[in-house]
C-alpha positions as CSV (number, residue, x, y, z in Angstrom):
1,X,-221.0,64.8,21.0
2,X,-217.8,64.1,19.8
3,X,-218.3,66.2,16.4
4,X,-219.2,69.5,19.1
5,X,-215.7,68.8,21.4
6,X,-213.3,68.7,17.7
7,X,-215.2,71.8,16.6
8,X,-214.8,73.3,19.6
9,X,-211.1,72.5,20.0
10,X,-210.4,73.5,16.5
11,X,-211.8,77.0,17.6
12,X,-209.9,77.2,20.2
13,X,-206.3,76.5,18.8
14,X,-207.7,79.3,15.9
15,X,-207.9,81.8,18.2
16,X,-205.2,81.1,20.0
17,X,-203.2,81.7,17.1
18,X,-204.8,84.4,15.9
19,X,-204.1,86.3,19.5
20,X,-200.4,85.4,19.1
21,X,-200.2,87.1,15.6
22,X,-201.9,90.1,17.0
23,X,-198.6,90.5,19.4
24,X,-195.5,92.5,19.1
25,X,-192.5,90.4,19.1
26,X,-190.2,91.2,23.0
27,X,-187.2,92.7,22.5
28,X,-184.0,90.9,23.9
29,X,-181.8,92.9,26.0
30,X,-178.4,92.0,26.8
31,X,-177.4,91.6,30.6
32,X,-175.5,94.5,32.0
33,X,-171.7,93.4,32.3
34,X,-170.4,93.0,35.7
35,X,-168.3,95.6,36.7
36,X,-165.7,94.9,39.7
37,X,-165.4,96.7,42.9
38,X,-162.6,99.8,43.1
39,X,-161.5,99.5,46.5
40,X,-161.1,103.0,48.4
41,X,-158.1,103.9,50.6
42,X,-160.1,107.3,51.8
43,X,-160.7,107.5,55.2
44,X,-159.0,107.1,58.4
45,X,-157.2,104.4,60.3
46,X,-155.5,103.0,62.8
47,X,-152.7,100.0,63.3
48,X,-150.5,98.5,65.5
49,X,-146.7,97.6,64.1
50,X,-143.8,95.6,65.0
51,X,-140.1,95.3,63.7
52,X,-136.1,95.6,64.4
53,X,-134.3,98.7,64.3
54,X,-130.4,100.1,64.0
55,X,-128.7,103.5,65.1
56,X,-125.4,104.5,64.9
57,X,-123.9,105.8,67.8
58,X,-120.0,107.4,68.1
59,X,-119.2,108.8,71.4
60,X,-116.6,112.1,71.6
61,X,-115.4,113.1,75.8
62,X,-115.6,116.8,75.6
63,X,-115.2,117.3,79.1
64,X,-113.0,115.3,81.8
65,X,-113.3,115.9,85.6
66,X,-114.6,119.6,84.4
67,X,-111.8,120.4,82.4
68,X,-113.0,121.0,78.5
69,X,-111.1,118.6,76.4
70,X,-109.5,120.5,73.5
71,X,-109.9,118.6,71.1
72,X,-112.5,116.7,71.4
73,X,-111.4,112.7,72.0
74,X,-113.1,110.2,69.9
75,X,-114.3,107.3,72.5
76,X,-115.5,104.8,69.1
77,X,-119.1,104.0,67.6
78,X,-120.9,101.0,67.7
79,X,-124.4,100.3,66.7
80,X,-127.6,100.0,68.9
81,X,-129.8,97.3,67.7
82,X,-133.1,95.9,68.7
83,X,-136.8,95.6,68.3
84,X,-139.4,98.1,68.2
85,X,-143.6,97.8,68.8
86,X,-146.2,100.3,68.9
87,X,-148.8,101.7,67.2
88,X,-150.2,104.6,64.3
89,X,-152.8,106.9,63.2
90,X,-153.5,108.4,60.2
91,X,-156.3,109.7,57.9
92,X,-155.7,109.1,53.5
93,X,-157.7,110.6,50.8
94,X,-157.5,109.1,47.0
95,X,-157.6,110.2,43.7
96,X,-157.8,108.0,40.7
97,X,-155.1,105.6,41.6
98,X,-153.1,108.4,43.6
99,X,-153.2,108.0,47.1
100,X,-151.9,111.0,50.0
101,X,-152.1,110.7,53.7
102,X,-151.0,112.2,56.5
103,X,-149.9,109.4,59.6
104,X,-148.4,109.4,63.3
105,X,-146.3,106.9,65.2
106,X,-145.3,106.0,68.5
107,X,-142.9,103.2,69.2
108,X,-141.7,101.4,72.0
109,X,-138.2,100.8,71.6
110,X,-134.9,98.7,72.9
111,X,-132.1,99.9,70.7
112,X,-129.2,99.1,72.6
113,X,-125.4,98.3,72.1
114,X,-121.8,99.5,73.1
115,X,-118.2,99.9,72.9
116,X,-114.6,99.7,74.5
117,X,-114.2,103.2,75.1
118,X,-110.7,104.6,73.5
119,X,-110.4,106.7,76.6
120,X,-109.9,104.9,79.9
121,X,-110.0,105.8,84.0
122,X,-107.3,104.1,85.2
123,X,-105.9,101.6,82.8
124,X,-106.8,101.3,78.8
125,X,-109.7,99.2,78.2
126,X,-111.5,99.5,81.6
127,X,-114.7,102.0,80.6
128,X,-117.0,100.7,78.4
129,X,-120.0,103.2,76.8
130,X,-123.6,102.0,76.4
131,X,-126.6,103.7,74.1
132,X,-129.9,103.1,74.5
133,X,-133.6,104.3,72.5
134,X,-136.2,103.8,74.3
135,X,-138.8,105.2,72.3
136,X,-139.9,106.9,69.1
137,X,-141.9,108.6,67.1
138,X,-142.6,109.5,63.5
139,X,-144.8,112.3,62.1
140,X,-144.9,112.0,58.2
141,X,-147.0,112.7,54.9
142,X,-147.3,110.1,51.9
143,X,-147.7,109.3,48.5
144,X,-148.8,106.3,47.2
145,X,-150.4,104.6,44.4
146,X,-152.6,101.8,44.4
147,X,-153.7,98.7,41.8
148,X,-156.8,98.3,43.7
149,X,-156.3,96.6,47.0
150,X,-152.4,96.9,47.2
151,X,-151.0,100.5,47.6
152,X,-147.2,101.1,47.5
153,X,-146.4,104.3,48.8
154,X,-143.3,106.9,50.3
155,X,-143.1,108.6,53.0
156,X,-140.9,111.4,54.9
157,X,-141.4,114.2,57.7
158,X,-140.1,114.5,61.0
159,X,-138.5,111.9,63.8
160,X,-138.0,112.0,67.6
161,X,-136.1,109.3,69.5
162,X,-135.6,109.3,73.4
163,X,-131.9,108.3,74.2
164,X,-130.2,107.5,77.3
165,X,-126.2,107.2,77.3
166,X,-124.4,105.1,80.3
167,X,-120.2,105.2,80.5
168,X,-119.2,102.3,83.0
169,X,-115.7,101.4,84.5
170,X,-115.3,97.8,84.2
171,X,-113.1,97.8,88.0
172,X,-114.2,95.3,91.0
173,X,-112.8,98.1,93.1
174,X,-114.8,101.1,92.1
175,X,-117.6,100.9,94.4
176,X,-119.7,103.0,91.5
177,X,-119.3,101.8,88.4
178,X,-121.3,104.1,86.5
179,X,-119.5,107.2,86.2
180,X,-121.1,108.9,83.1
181,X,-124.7,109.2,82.3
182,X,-126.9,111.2,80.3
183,X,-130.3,111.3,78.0
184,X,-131.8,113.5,75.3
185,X,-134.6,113.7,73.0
186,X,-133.4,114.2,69.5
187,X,-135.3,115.8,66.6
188,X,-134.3,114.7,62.8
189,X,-136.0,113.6,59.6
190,X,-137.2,110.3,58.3
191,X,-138.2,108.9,54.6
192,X,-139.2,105.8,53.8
193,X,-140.9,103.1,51.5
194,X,-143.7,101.0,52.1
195,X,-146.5,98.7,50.8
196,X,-150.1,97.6,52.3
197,X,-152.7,94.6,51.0
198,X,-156.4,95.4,52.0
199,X,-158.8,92.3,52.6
200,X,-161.1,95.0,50.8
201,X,-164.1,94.8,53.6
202,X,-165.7,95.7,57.0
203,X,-163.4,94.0,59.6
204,X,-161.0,92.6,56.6
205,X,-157.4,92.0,58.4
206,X,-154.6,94.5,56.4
207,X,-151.4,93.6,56.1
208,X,-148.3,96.1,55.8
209,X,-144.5,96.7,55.2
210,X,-142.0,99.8,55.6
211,X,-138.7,100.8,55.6
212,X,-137.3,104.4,56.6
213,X,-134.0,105.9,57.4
214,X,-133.5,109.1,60.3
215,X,-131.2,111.7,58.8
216,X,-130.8,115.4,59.2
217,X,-128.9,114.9,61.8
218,X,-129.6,111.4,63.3
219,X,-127.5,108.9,63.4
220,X,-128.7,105.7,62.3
221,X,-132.0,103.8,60.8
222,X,-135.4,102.6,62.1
């Protein structure tokens, strides 16, 4: 019996090893390498934004109890500061690393500040002139370019601010003090500068930063 199992076994391992021979060797393939997600800034979006703003405001009395003042008389400047918080909309397409979009943005704003006027009603130094912006908005193209999740871009187009103007008399006897008022909405241009950081997914928080200047005719920064 045991001579039958050894013969046996020996036949076994034999064949074995003649079946292996038979085989072609596997070939080895190398692992694909692992290539890093591009992140995409195509598509559109929408924000909210928060910040401090600055105009420049000089006041000139053209007119005085319906008479035209010939020249004009310079009342002084001073500068309307404050915060600003709103929101924007906009739609970007990429190429390569080359960013472009289009964007829109409304603001509320409180830009406020004012001056001794250099004119006076009764006595120099008793009328005082006040500026306000109460809103604005910004309608611009950009062009960026982005290392992956960050994209730095500039930015220009058009600007519309809503501003309200107040002259006071700064008399306890004048029963109304407010004796000049006005408001207009004023059309110029804006450019700017900014940079955003992507999380890079679904529901990922962005973060963002931007600086522009009004011009072609506006006076001052937001």
């Amino acid at each position: 019996m045991k001579n039958v199992i050894a013969a046996a076994t020996v036949f076994a391992i034999a064949a074995t090893g003649a079946n292996a021979a038979d085989l072609a060797a596997r070939p080895y393939t190398k692992a694909p390498p692992m290539i890093a997600a591009v992140y995409d800034w195509s598509g559109f979006y929408i924000g909210a934004n928060g910040g401090w703003g600055s105009s420049r405001k000089c006041w000139d009395n053209t007119v005085f109890r319906g008479v035209a003042t010939v020249p004009a008389l310079s009342e002084g400047c001073h500068d309307a500061t404050g915060a600003v918080a709103g929101g924007q909309i906009g739609y970007r397409w990429q190429s390569a690393a080359w960013v472009f979009g289009l964007e829109a943005q409304g603001d509320w704003a409180d830009l406020k500040g004012s001056n001794v006027s250099n004119g006076f009603f009764r006595v120099p130094g008793d009328t005082t002139n006040q500026s306000r912006i109460d809103a604005l908005g910004l309608f611009t193209g950009q062009v960026g370019y982005s290392w992956n999740t960050f994209l730095l871009y500039v930015k220009g187009g058009a600007a519309v601010t809503h501003d309200k103007y107040d002259g006071f008399v700064v008399n306890p006897a004048i029963l109304n003090p407010n004796v000049d008022r006005a408001s207009e909405t004023r059309w110029g241009c804006v450019v700017g500068i900014g940079g955003e950081y992507s999380g890079g997914g679904e529901g990922e928080a962005d973060g963002a930063w931007g600086e522009g200047a009004l011009g072609c005719g506006e006076e001052g920064a937001v």
